[in-house]
C-alpha positions in Angstrom: 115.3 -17.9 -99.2 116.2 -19.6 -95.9 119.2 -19.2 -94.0 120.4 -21.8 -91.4 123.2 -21.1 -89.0 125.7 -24.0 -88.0 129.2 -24.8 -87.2 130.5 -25.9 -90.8 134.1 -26.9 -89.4 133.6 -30.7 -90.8 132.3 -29.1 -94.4 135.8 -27.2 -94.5 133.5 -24.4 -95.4 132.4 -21.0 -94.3 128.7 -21.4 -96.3 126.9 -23.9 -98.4 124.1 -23.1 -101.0 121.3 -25.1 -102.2 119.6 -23.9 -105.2 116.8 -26.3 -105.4 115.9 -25.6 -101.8 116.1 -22.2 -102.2 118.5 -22.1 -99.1 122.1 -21.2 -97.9 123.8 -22.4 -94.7 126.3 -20.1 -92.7 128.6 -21.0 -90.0 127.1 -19.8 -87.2 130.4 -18.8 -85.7 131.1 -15.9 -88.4 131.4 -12.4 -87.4 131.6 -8.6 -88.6 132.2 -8.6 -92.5 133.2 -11.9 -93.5 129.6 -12.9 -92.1 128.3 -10.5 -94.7 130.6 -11.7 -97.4 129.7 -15.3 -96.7 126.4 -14.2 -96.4 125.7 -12.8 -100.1 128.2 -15.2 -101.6 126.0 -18.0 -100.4 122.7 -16.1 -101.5 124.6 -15.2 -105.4 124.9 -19.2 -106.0 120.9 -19.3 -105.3 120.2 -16.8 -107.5 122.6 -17.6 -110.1 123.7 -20.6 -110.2 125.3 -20.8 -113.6 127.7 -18.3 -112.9 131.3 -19.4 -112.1 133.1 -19.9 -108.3 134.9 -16.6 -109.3 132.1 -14.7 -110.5 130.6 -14.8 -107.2 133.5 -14.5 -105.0 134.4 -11.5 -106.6 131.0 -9.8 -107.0 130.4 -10.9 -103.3 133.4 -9.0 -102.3 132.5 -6.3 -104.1 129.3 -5.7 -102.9 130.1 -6.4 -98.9 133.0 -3.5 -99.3 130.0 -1.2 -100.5 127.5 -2.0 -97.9 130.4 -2.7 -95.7 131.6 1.6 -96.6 127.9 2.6 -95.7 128.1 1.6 -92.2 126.4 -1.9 -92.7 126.4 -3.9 -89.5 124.4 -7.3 -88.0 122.2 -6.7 -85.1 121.7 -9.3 -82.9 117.9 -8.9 -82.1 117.5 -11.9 -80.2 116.7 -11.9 -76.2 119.1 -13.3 -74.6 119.5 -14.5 -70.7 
């Protein structure tokens, strides 16, 4: 899956999926744990899209509380000047 990073603020939207591109879009400007909640709510419309808006909200939710609880946190690994 690839994952793009942009400022959605003219999409009125945190994240976009795209099944048939396998990929998901993130606003680049999200940090913490709503990135990781907008991160595998976006990934759960990829992998199954059939399921309904609050399907995925609430199983994405679910699952960022649990990794969330075991001390799961974004690195930056990037060089930076």
């Amino acid at each position: 899956m690839k994952v793009i990073y942009k400022k959605l603020g003219r999409e009125k939207a945190f994240g976009l999926s795209d099944y048939g591109a396998n990929t998901i879009v993130i606003d680049s400007r999200l940090k913490g744990r709503k990135h990781l909640e907008e991160a595998l709510h976006e990934s759960l419309h990829v992998y199954f899209p059939e399921k309904s808006e609050t399907f995925i909200t609430n199983t994405a939710r679910k699952l960022a509380n649990i990794l969330w609880r075991m001390n799961y946190r974004r690195v930056d690994n990037s060089v930076g000047i």
